[in-house]
C-alpha positions as CSV (number, residue, x, y, z in Angstrom):
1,X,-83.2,15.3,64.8
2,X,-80.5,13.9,62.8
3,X,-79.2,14.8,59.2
4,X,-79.0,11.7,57.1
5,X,-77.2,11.6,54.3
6,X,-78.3,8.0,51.9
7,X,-76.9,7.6,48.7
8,X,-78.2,4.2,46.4
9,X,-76.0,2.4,43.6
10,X,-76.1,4.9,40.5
11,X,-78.5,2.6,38.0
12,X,-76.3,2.9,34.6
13,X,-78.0,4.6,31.8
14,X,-78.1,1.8,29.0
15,X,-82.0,0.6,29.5
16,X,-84.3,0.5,31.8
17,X,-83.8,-1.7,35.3
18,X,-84.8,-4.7,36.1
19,X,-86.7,-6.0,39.4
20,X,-83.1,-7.0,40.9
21,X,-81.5,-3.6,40.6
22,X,-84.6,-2.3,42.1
23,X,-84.3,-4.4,45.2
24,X,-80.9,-4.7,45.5
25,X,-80.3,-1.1,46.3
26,X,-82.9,1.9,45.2
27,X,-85.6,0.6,47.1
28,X,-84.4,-0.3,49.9
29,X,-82.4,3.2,50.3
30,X,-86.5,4.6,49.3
31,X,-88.0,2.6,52.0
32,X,-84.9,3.7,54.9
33,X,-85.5,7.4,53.9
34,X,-89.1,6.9,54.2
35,X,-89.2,5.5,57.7
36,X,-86.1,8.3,58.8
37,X,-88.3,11.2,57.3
38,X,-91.5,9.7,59.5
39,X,-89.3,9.8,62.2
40,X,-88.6,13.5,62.1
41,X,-85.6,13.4,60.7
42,X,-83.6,15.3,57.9
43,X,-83.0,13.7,55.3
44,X,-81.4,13.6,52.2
45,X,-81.4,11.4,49.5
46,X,-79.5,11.5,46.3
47,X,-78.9,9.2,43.5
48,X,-78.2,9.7,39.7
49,X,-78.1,8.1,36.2
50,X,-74.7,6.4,35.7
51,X,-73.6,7.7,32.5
52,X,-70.6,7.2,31.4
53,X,-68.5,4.3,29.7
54,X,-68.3,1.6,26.3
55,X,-72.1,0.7,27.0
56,X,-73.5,4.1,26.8
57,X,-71.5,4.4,23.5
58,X,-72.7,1.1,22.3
59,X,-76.4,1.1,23.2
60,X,-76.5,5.4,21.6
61,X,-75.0,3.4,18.6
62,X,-77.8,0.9,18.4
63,X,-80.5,3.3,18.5
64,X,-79.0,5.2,15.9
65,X,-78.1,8.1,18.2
66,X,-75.4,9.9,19.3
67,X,-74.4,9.6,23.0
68,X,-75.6,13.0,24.7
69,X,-78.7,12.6,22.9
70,X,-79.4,8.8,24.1
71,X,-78.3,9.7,27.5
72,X,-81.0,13.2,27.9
73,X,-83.7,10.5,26.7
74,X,-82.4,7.4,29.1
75,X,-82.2,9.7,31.9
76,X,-86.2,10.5,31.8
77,X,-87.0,7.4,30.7
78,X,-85.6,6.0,34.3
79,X,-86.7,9.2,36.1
80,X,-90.6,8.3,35.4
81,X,-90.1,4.6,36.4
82,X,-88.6,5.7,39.8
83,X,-91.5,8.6,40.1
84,X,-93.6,5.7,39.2
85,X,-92.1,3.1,41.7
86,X,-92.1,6.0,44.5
87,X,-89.2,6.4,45.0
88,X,-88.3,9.3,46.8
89,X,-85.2,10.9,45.9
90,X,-84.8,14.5,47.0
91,X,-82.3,14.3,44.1
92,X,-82.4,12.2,40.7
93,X,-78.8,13.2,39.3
94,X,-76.4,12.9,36.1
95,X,-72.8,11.9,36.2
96,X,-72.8,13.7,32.7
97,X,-73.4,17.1,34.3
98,X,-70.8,20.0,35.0
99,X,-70.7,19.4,38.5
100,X,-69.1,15.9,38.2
101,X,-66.9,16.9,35.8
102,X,-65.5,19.8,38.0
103,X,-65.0,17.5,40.9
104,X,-63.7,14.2,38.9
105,X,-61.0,15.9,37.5
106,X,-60.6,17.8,41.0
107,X,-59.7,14.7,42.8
108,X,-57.5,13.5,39.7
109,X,-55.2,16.9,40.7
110,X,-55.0,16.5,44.6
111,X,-54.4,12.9,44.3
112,X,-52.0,13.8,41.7
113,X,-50.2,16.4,43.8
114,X,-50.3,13.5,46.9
115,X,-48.1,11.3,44.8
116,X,-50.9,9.0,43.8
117,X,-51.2,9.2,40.2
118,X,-48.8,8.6,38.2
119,X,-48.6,8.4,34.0
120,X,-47.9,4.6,33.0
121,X,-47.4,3.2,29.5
122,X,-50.1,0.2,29.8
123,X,-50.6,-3.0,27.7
124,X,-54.3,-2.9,26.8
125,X,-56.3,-4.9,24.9
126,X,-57.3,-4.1,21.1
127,X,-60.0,-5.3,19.4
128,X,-58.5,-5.0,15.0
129,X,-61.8,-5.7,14.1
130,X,-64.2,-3.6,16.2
131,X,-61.2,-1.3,15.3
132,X,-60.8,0.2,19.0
133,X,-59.4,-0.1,22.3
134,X,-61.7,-2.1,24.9
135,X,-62.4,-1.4,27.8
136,X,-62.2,-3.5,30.9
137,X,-65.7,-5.3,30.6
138,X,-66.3,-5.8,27.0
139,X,-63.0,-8.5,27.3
140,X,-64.7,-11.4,28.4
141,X,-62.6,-14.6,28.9
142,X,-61.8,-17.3,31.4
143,X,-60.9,-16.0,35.3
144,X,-57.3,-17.4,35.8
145,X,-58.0,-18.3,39.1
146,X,-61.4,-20.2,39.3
147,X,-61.4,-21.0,35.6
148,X,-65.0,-19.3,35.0
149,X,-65.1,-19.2,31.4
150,X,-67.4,-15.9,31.3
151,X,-65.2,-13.6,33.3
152,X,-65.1,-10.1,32.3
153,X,-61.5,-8.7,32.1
154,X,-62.4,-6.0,35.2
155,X,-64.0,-8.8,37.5
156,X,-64.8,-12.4,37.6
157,X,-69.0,-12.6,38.8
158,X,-68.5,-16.2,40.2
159,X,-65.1,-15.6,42.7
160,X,-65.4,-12.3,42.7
161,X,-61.9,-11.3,42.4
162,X,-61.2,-7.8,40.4
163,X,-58.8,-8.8,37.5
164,X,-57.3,-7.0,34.0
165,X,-58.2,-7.6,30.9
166,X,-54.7,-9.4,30.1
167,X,-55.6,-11.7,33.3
168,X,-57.5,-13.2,31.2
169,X,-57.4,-16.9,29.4
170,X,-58.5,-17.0,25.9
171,X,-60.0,-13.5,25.5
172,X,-62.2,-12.5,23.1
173,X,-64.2,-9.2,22.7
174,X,-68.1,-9.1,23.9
175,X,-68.6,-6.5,21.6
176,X,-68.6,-8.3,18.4
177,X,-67.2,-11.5,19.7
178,X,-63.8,-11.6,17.5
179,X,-60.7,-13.0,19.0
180,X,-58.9,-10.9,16.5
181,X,-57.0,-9.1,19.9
182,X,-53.6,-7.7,20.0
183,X,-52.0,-5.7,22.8
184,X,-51.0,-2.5,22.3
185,X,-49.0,0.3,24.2
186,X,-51.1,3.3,25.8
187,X,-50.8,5.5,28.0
188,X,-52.5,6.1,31.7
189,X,-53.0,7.4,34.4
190,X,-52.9,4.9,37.6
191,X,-54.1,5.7,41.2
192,X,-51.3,4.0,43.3
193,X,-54.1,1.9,45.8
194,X,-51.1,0.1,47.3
195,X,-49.6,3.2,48.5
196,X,-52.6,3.9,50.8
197,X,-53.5,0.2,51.4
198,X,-52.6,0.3,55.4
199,X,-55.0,3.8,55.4
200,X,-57.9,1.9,54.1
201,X,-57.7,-1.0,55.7
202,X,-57.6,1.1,59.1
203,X,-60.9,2.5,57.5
204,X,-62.5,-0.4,56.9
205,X,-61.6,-1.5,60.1
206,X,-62.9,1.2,62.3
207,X,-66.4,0.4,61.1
208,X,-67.3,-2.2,63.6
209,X,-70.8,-1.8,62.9
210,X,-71.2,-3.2,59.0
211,X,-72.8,-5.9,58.3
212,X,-70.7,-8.9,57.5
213,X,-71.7,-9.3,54.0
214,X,-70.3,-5.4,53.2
215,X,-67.4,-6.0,56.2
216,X,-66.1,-9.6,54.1
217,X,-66.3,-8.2,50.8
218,X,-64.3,-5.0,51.7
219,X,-61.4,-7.7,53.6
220,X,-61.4,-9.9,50.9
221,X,-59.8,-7.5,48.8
222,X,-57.6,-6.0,51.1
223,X,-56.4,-9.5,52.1
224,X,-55.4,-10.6,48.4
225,X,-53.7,-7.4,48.3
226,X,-54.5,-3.8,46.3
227,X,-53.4,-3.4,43.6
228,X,-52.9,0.4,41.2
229,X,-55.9,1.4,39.2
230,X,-56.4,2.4,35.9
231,X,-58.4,5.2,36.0
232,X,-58.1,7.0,32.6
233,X,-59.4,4.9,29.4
234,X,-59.2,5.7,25.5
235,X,-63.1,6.7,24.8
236,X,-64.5,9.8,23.9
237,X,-67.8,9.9,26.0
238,X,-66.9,10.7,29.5
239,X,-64.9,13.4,31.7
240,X,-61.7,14.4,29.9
241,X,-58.6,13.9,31.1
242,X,-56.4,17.2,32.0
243,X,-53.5,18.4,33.1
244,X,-52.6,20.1,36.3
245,X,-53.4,23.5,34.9
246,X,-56.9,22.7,33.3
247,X,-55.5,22.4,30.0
248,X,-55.1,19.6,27.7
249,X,-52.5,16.7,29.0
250,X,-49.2,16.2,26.8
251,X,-49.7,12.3,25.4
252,X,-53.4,12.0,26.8
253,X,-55.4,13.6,24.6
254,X,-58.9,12.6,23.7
255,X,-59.0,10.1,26.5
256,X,-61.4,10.1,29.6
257,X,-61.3,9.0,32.8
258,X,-62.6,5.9,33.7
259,X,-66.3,5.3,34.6
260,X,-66.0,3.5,38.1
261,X,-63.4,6.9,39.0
262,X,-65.9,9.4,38.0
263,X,-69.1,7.8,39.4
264,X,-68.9,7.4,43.1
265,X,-68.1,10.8,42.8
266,X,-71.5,11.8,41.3
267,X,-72.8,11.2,44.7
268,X,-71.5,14.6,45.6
269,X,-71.6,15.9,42.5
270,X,-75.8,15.1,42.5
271,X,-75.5,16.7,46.5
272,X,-74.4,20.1,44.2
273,X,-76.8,19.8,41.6
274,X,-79.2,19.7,44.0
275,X,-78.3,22.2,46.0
276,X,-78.1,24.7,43.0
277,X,-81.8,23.9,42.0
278,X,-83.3,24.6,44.8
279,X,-80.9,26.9,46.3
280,X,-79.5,25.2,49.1
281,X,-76.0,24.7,50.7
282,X,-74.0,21.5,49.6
283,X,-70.1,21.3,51.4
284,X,-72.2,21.2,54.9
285,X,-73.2,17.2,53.9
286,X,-69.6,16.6,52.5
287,X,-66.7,18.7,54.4
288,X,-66.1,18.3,57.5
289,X,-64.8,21.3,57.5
290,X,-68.0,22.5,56.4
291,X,-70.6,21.2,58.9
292,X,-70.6,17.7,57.9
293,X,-69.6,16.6,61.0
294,X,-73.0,15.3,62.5
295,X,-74.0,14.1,59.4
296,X,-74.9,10.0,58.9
297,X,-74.3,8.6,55.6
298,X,-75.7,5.6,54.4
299,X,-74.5,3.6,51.2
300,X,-77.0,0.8,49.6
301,X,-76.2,-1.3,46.5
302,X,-75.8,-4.6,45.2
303,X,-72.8,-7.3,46.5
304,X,-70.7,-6.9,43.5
305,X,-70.6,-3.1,43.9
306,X,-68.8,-2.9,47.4
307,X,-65.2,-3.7,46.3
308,X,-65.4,-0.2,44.4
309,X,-67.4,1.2,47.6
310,X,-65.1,-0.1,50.2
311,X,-60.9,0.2,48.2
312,X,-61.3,2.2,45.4
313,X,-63.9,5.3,45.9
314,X,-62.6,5.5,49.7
315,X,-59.2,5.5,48.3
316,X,-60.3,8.4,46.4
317,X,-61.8,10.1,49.2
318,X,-59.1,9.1,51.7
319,X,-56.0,10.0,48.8
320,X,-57.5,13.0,48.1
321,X,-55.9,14.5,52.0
322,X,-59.2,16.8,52.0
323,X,-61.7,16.7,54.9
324,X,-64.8,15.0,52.7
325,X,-67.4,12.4,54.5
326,X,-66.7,9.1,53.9
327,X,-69.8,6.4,54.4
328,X,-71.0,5.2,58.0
329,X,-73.4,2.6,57.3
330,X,-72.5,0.4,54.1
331,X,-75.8,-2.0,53.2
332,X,-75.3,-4.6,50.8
333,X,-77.5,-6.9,49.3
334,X,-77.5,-10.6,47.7
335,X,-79.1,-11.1,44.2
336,X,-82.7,-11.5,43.3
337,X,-82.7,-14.2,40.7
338,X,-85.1,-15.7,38.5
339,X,-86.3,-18.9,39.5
340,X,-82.3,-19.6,40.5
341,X,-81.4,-18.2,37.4
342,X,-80.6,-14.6,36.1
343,X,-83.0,-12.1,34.5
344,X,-82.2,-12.2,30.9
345,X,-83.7,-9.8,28.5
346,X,-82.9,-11.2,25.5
347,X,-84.2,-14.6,26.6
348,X,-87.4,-13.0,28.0
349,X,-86.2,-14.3,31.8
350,X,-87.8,-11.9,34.4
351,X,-89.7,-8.3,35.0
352,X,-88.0,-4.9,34.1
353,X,-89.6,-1.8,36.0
354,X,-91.7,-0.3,33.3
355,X,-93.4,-4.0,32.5
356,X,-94.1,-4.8,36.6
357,X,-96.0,-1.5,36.4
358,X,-98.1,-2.8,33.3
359,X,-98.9,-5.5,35.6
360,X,-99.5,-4.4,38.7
361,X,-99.6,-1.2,40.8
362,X,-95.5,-0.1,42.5
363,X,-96.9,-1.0,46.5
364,X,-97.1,-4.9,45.3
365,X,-94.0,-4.8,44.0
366,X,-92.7,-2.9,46.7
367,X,-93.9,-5.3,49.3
368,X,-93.0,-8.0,47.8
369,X,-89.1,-6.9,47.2
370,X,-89.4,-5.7,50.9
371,X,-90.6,-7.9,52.2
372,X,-88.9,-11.4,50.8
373,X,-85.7,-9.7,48.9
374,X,-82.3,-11.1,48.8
375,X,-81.0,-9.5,52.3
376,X,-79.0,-12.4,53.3
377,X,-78.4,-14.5,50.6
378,X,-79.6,-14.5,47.0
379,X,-83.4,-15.3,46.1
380,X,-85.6,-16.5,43.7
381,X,-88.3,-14.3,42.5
382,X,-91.0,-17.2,41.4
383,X,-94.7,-15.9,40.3
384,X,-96.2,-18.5,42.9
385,X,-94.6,-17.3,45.8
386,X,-95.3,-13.6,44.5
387,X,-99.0,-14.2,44.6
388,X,-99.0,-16.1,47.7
389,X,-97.2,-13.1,49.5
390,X,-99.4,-10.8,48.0
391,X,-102.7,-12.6,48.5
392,X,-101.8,-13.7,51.9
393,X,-100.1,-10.4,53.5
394,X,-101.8,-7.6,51.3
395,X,-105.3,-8.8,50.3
396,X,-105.9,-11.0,53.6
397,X,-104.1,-9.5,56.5
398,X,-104.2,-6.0,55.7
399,X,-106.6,-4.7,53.0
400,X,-109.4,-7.5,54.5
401,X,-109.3,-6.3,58.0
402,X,-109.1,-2.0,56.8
403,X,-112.1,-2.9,54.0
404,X,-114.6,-4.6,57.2
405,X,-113.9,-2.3,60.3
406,X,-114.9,0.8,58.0
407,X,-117.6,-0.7,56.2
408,X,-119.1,-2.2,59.0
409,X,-118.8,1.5,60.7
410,X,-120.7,2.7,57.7
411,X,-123.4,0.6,58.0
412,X,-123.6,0.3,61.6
413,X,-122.6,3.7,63.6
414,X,-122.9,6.1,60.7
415,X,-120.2,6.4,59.3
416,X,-118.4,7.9,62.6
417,X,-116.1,7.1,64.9
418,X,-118.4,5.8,67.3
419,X,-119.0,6.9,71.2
420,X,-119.8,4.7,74.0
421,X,-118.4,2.0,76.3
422,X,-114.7,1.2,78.0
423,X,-111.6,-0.3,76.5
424,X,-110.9,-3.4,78.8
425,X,-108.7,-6.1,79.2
426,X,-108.5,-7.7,75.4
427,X,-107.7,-3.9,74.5
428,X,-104.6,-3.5,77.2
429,X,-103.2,-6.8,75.6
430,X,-103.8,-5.5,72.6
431,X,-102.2,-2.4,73.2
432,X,-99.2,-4.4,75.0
433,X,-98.9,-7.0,72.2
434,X,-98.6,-3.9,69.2
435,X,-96.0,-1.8,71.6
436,X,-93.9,-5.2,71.8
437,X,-94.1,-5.7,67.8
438,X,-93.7,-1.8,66.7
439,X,-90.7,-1.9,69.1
440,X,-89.4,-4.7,67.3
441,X,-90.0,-3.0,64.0
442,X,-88.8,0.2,64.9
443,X,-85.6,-1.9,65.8
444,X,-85.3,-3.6,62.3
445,X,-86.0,-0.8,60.2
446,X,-83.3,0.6,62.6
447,X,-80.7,-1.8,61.7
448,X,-81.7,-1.8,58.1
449,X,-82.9,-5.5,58.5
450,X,-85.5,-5.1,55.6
451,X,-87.1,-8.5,55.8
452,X,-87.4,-8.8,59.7
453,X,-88.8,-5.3,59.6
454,X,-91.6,-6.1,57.3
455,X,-92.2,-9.1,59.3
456,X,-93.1,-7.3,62.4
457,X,-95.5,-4.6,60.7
458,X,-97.4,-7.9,59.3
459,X,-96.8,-9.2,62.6
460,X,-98.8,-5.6,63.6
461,X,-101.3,-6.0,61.4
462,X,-102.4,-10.0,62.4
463,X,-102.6,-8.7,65.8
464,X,-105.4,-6.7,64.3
465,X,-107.5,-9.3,62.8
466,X,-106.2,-11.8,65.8
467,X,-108.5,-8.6,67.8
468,X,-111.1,-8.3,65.5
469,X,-112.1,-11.9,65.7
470,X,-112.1,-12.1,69.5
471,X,-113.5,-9.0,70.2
472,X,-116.8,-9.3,67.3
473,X,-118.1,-6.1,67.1
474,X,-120.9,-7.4,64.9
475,X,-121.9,-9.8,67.1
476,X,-121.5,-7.6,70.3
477,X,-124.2,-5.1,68.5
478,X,-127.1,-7.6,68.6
479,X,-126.7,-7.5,72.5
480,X,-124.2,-4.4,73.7
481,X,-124.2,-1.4,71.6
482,X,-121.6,0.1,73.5
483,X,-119.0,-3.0,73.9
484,X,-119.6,-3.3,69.8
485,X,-118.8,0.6,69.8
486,X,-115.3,-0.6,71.7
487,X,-114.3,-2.6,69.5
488,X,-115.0,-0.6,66.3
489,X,-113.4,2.6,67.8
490,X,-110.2,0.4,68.8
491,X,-110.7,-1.1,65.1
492,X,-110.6,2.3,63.2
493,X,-107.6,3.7,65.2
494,X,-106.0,0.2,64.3
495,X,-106.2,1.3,60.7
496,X,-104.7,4.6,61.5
497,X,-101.7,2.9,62.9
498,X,-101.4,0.4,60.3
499,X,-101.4,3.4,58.0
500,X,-98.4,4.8,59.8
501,X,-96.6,1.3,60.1
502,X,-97.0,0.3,56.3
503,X,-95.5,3.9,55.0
504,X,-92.6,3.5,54.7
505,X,-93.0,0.5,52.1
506,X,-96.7,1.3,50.6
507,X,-96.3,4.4,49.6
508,X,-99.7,4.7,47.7
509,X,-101.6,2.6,49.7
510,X,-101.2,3.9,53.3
511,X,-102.3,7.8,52.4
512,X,-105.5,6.0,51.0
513,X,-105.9,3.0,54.6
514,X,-105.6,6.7,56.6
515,X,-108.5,8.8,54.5
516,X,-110.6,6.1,55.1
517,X,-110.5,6.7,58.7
518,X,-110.0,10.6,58.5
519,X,-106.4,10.7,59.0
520,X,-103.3,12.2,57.2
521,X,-100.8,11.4,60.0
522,X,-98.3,9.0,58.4
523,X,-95.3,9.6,61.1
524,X,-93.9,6.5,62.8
525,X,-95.5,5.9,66.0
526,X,-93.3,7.1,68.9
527,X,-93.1,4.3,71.7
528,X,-95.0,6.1,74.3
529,X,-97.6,7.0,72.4
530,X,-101.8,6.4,73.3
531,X,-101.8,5.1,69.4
532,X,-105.6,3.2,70.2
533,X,-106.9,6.6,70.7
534,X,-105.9,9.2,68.1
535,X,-109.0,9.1,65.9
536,X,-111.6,11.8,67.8
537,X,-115.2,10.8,68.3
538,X,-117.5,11.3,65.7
539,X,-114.7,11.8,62.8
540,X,-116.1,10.6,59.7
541,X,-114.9,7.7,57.4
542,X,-115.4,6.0,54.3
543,X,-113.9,2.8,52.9
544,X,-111.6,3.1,49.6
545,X,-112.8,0.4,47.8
546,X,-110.5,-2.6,47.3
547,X,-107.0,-1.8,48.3
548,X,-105.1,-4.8,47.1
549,X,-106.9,-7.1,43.9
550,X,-105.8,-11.0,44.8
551,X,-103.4,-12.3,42.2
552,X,-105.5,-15.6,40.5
553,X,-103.9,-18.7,39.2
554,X,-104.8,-17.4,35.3
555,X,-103.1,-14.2,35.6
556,X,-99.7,-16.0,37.2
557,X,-100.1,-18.7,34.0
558,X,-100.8,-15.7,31.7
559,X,-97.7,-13.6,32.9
560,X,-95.1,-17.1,33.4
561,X,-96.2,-17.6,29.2
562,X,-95.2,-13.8,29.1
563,X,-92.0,-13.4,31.1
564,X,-90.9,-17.1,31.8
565,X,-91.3,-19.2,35.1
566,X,-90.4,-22.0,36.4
567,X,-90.4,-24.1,32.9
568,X,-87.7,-21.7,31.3
């Protein structure tokens, strides 16, 4: 057994997530810890609210609250739509808590006493009219080196490259859109990145085993050359800024540090939390010097997160001289767009989690974003391809073939696993073909290959109906009670290992495909196991009902009118 340590991008507290940030890092992270756990092994998985920063300031603002009050409600409001979507986290976190505060100003003192903080007197950007300081992505303007004329002053979204707000060309603030900008002396505190460049590039190095997508990202920036962080910004909602001692900082009063400091950090500062609720041990999954030596640790998030993952948190962690786990297994994923272009809430472009749920039950979803999300490259999300996956995969391949083995067995052997006759030659190839394909998906889910994965269990479950044809258990009865018995016996303990192979990603559906054979096992098959005969002989089952509705052309035409398709 192996203790697994996976940590998703924190989801930021403004508002509720859309379907992108749900595929692009929580549920994948959900669907690895599932298939780990149902492999025996200990896991842990912790993620938090991202709470900090302008937007939590400006969205309490708009609701006419103040910001520790907006951020208690925001926090349950994305707790339930992660309950709801399944997601397993053994720990659903706050970067507003105690704990990261302790920590976030902990690393601010070691790094300090490293040489790798130092006070600077910094040329920001001020907005006269919004009559405040701006942060880093509320100056928008065009990128200086590809000319994109959206580019927000901390990084450009179309080249990627991390910039400053006074990088920018013709600058204007997205907070109320005025131009009226000066800049203005203030002072900061700046972790000196170029100091430790040579460290983290042997770090980012050493992991030969990241994907490229994470692996190119993480050299890009080293290759165009570090460059020292801000890390402290003039706000009042966030984790003050203090001095050596613990006490208030000559010349820095009032300010905070900066968000994209403070949040990586939450991922050991939720490991605490957690701990403390349920009174566990903590340092043993982050110090090495504390028994975190055999731990794994798996990041997931979106692309445009793993410059911070990759240079600036690990130069954190690595500045810091202490003996803390730093990430294994970086996963990175492209963007889900919709129908090529972005979701867009104020345009009514795209799902958010609370409406897909309104819609549909999470396993749907879940599939779908599993199944055909943007691994690779970026992809579309279009309603006609979402009811095609769903009809085809769900209804067809899988719910079809659980739905007529067990009602057949109810009508024709009594409800029971039925006795009688020998497993021959069609059942060996069966049983050959399935060890070839849950090999294969063992492999992918392995490897954190998400789509090739889900392709091999529906790969699993065609084999089943690819079976069921041949071996016609209804029309064997009218002539050979006991070769019909064959293959309704192999049929039922097909269910119970589709059960078992669909887990990790239908998390509501599989417990429900196993009681209708008897069964509660949900582990991952092990690849020696006699999976064709686990269910015992005259164990009782009863079908579910429907397991998956088909998705009909109205209801894709009623929801495109809703939430936009391929006309907007």
């Amino acid at each position: 057994m192996t203790r697994i340590l996976i940590t998703s991008a924190l989801p930021y507290i403004n508002g509720i997530k859309h379907l992108g940030n749900l595929a692009g890092s929580m549920l994948p992270a959900d669907v690895w810890a599932r298939f780990k756990r149902a492999e025996g092994h200990d896991v842990l998985y912790i993620c938090a609210t991202d709470e900090h920063g302008t937007p939590a300031e400006l969205a309490a603002a708009a609701a006419g609250q103040d910001v520790q009050t907006y951020c208690d409600e925001q926090h349950q409001v994305q707790k339930k739509a992660a309950d709801a979507f399944g997601l397993s986290f053994d720990w659903f976190g706050r970067s507003s808590g105690p704990q990261n505060r302790f920590l976030t100003q902990h690393f601010a003192k070691v790094l300090e006493e490293n040489g790798l903080i130092e006070e600077r007197v910094d040329r920001m950007i001020y907005s006269i009219d919004d009559g405040r300081f701006l942060p880093d992505r509320y100056v928008e303007g065009t990128c200086p080196h590809c000319k994109f004329e959206k580019a927000r002053g901390d990084q450009c979204d179309n080249c990627g490259r991390l910039l400053d707000p006074t990088d920018l060309i013709d600058p204007y603030s997205s907070v109320s859109g005025s131009r009226n900008l000066e800049v203005r002396d203030t002072r900061h505190l700046y972790l000196l990145q170029t100091k430790i460049e040579p460290q983290i590039r042997d770090w980012v190095n050493s992991k030969t085993d990241w994907q490229p997508l994470a692996k190119s990202i993480a050299n890009k920036h080293l290759d165009e050359g570090l460059i020292d962080r801000g890390i402290t910004r003039d706000l009042s909602w966030g984790v003050p800024v203090v001095g050596p001692d613990g006490g208030s900082r000559p010349g820095m009063e009032g300010k905070v540090f900066y968000v994209w400091f403070d949040a990586p950090i939450e991922y050991i500062a939720a490991t605490q939390e957690w701990a403390e609720a349920n009174g566990k041990t903590w340092k043993d999954w982050w110090r090495l010097d504390e028994g975190a030596e055999d731990v794994r640790y798996v990041q997931f998030m979106g692309k445009d997160n793993v410059a911070f993952h990759t240079v600036s948190f690990p130069a954190t962690i690595i500045g810091s001289g202490e003996p803390w786990k730093t990430v294994d297994q970086l996963k990175a994923f492209n963007w889900l767009n919709w129908y090529g272009g972005k979701f867009s809430t104020s345009m009514k472009r795209g799902v958010f989690m609370d409406q897909a749920l309104e819609l549909l039950p999470a396993d749907y979803w879940r599939w779908y974003l599993t199944a055909y999300g943007p691994e690779h490259s970026d992809a579309a999300f279009t309603w006609e391809q979402f009811q095609s996956a769903i009809n085809k995969d769900l209804a067809d391949v899988l719910g079809n073939f659980v739905n007529r083995i067990v009602k057949f067995t109810e009508s024709k052997f009594d409800g029971v696993v039925p006795e009688g006759g020998v497993a021959g030659e069609v059942e060996a190839k069966l049983e050959a073909d399935l060890r070839t394909v849950i090999a294969e998906a063992t492999e992918h889910f392995e490897a954190m290959e998400f789509r090739k994965a889900a392709a091999a269990v529906r790969g699993a479950w065609a084999l089943g109906n690819e079976y069921l044809q041949f071996a016609a258990p209804w029309t064997a009865l009218k002539t050979d009670r006991d070769q019909s018995a064959v293959g309704v016996r192999t049929g039922l303990n097909l269910v119970a290992l589709f059960a078992r192979l669909a887990a990790p990603i239908l998390t509501a559906s599989a417990p429900k495909i196993a009681e209708s054979v008897g069964s509660t096992d949900l582990s991952w098959p092990k690849a020696d196991e006699d999976f064709l005969n686990v269910l015992p002989i005259g164990q009782k089952v009863e079908a579910q009902g429907v397991l998956f509705n088909k998705i009909d052309d109205t209801m894709v035409a009623e929801w495109s009118e809703r939430f936009g398709g391929a006309e907007n």
